[in-house]
N, C-alpha and C positions, 0 to 999 in steps of 0.2 A: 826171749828178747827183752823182757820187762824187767828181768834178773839184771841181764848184762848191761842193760842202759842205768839202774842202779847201781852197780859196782864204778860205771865211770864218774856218774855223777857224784857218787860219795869222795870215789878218789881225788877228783878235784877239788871239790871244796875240803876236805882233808889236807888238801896245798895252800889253797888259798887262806885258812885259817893257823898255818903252824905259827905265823909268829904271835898267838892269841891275841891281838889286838883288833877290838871290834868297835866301828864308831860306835858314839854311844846317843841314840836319836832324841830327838826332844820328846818328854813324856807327856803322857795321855792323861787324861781326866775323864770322871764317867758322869761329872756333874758339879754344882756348886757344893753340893753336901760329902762328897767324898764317897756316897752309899750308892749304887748304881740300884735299880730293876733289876729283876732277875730278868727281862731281856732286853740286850745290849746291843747296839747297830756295829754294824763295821767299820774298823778304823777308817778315818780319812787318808789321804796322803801328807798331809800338812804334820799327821800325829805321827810319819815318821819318818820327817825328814832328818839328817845327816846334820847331825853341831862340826865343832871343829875339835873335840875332846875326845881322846882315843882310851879306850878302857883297856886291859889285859888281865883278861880273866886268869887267875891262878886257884892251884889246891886251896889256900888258905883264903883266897877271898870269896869260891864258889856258894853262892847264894844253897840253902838248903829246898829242895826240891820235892814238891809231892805232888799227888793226885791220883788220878785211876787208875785200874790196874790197865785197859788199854790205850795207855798213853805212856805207860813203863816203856815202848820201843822210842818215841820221840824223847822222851826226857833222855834218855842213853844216846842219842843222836846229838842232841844238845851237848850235851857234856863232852864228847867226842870231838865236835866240832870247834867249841868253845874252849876248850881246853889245848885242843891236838895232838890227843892221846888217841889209842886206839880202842876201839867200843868195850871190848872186855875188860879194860883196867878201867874203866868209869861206869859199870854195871852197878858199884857199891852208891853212887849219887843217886842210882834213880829205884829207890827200893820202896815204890808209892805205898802209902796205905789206903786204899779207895777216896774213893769221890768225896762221899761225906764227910768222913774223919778227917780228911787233906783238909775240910775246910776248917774244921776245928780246931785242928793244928796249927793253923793259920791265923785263926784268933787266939788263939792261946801262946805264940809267938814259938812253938816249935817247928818251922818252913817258913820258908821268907817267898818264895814264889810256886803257885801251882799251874800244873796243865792238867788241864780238869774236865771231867762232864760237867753234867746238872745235876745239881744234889736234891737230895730230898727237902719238898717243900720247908718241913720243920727244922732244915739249917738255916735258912735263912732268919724266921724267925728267932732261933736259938741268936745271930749276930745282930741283927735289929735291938733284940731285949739288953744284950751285953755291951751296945752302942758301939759296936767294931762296926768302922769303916772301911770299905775296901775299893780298889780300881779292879774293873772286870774287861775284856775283851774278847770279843771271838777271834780264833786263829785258824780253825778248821771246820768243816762242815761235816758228820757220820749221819748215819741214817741206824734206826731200829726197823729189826729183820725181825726175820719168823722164820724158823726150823721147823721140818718134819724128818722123819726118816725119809730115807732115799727110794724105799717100796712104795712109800704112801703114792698111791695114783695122783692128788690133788697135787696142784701144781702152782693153782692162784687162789686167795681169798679176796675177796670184800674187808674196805674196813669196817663196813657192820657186820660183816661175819664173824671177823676177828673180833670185836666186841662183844657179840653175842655168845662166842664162845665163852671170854671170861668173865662174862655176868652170870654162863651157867645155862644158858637159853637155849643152846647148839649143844647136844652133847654125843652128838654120833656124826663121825663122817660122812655117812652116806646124806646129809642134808644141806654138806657143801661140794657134791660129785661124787665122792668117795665109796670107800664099801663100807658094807654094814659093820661097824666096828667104834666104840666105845673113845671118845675123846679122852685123853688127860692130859691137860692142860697145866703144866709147869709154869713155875712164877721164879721172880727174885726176891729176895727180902726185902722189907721196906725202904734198908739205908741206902741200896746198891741203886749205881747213877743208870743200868737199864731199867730198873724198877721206877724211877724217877720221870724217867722216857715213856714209860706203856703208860703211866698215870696223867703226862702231862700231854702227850702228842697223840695217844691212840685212845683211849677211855674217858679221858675229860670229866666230866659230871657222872658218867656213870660207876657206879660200884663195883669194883671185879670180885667173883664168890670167894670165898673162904678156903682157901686152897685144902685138899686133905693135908693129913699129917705127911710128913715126908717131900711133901710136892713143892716149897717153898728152899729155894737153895740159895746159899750163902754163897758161892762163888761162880761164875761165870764158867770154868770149865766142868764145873759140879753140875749145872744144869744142862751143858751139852752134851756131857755123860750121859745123863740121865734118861733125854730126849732118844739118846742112840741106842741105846743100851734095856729099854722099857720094855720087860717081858719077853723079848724073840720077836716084837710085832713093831708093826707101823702106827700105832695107838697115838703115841705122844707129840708133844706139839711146844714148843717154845721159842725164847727170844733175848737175843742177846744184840751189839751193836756191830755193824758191817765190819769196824775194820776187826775185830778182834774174831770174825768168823771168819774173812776169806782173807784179809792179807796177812794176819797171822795164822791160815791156816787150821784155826780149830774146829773147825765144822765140814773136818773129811770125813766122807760117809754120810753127809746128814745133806737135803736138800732144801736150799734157800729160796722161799716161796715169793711170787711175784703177787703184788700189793694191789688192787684193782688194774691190773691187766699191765703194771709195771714192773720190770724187774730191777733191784736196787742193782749199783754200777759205779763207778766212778761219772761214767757220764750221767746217766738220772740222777743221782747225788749232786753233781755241780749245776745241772741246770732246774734244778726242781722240781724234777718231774714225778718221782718216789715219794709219797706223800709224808712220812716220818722223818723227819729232816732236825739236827738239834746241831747246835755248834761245839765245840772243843774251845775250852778258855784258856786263857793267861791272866792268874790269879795274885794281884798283890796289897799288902796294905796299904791305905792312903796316907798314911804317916811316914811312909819309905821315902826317905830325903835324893832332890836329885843326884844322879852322881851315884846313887847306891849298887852294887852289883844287881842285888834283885832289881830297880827298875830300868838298871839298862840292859838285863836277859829280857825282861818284860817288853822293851821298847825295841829290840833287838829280832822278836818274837814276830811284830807286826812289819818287818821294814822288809822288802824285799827278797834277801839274805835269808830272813828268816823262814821267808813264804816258801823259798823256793825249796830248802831242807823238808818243808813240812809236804810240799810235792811229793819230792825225790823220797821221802820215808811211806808212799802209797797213802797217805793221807788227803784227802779233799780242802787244798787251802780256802779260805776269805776269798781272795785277791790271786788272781792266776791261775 
């Protein structure tokens, strides 16, 4: 049902967008200084309301595009949309290089707009030192999960359980329900924006252990791999973010554990009820003159139109 109501809602707004011309909304500011917080309220409505100047997006004017790897299915949705091509001829616009690096790119002027996680705390700092200015927005709301195998008995943690796990404290299931059996506990690397997530929303102040050799993965499917795949057994344990688990499907076989007696959802995600909650951005420089393609995707992003695509792509909008 959720397929089919997708394919109509693409198809129409795939009508309604063929002649590319998208108002272009009055733009956002995230303060006097140009620099936002790393965290950002939701738009108003006032930030996107409707001028009377009609943009048309083309190949040659398409703002260059980056950010995480799960937000590659929106930025392709975007360029579909905004273009009026169909998804696989604009696969080539949205070829992210993660979270952190998009930001980089971003100061270093290689992408004019991201859709983004949270980056590792030391990007920020890396743009403060280098006096990049930027406008930040949230545009959608993911939640950070937690994998098990599909055997593992355990079904729900504690968020101090899951903390205790990765400080090293917890290291046998049988001490959160389970059976007698040996935790390993997989990570992401520093730079990746779920690593960004367990540091900022689930560990806080505390230190998570030293992961063994190997236990540290560089890519988001590398670590669901790994989770599924650990020995022949139910041992392992990791974390990646909702959508790239269940609406991209990568976490068949593995089961997504519910968070002190909640189970992440599209509903607990929009009402707040899933405690690991983080926004998806729309990332641009503040030096981006009105009128620019990038800040009228950017301003385009927040309007309506935009919210509603980010619905209809099974993503958790702001606003609706």
């Amino acid at each position: 049902m959720k397929s089919k109501l997708l394919s109509i809602l693409m198809l129409a707004l795939l009508v309604l967008s063929a002649s590319c011309a998208v108002k272009a909304p009055a733009q956002t500011s995230s303060g006097p200084s140009g620099t936002p917080t790393a965290e950002s309220t939701s738009p108003s409505d006032a930030a996107v309301t409707a001028t009377a100047q009609d943009f048309v997006f083309t190949r040659a004017n398409f703002p260059r595009m980056d950010g995480s790897t799960s937000t590659i299915p929106l930025g392709q949705a975007v360029a579909s949309v905004l273009l009026g091509e169909p998804r696989d001829k604009v696969a080539d616009l949205a070829e992210f290089s993660k979270t952190s690096q998009s930001f980089r790119n971003l100061m270093n002027g290689d992408a004019d707009i991201l859709i983004v996680a949270e980056p590792a705390a030391s990007v920020y700092d890396e743009m403060a030192a280098a006096n990049f200015k930027y406008e930040k927005s949230p545009i959608a709301t993911d939640a950070l999960v937690f994998m098990v195998n599909a055997s593992n008995p355990v079904d729900n943690l504690t968020t101090e359980q899951v903390q205790k796990i990765y400080t090293g404290e917890i290291t046998n299931w049988k001490q959160v329900g389970g059976s007698d059996t040996k935790i390993e506990a997989f990570q992401r690397n520093a730079e990746s924006g779920s690593q960004s997530l367990m540091v900022k929303l689930v560990m806080k102040d505390l230190k998570m252990a030293t992961p063994p050799e190997g236990y540290s993965i560089s890519e988001m499917e590398g670590l669901i791999t790994a989770v599924k795949n650990f020995d022949g057994t139910a041992s392992a344990i990791g974390y990646t973010v909702y959508y790239y688990a269940d609406d991209m499907q990568m976490a068949k076989g593995l089961k997504i554990l519910s968070i002190d007696g909640v189970k992440p959802g599209d509903d607990t995600i929009a009402s707040k009820a899933y405690p690991f909650l983080n926004p998806y951005y729309t990332v641009i420089a503040a030096k981006e003159p009105e009128g620019s393609p990038a800040r009228v995707m950017y301003s385009w992003l927040l309007s309506p139109e935009g919210q509603n695509l980010i619905k209809t792509e099974g993503y958790v909008p702001v606003k609706g």
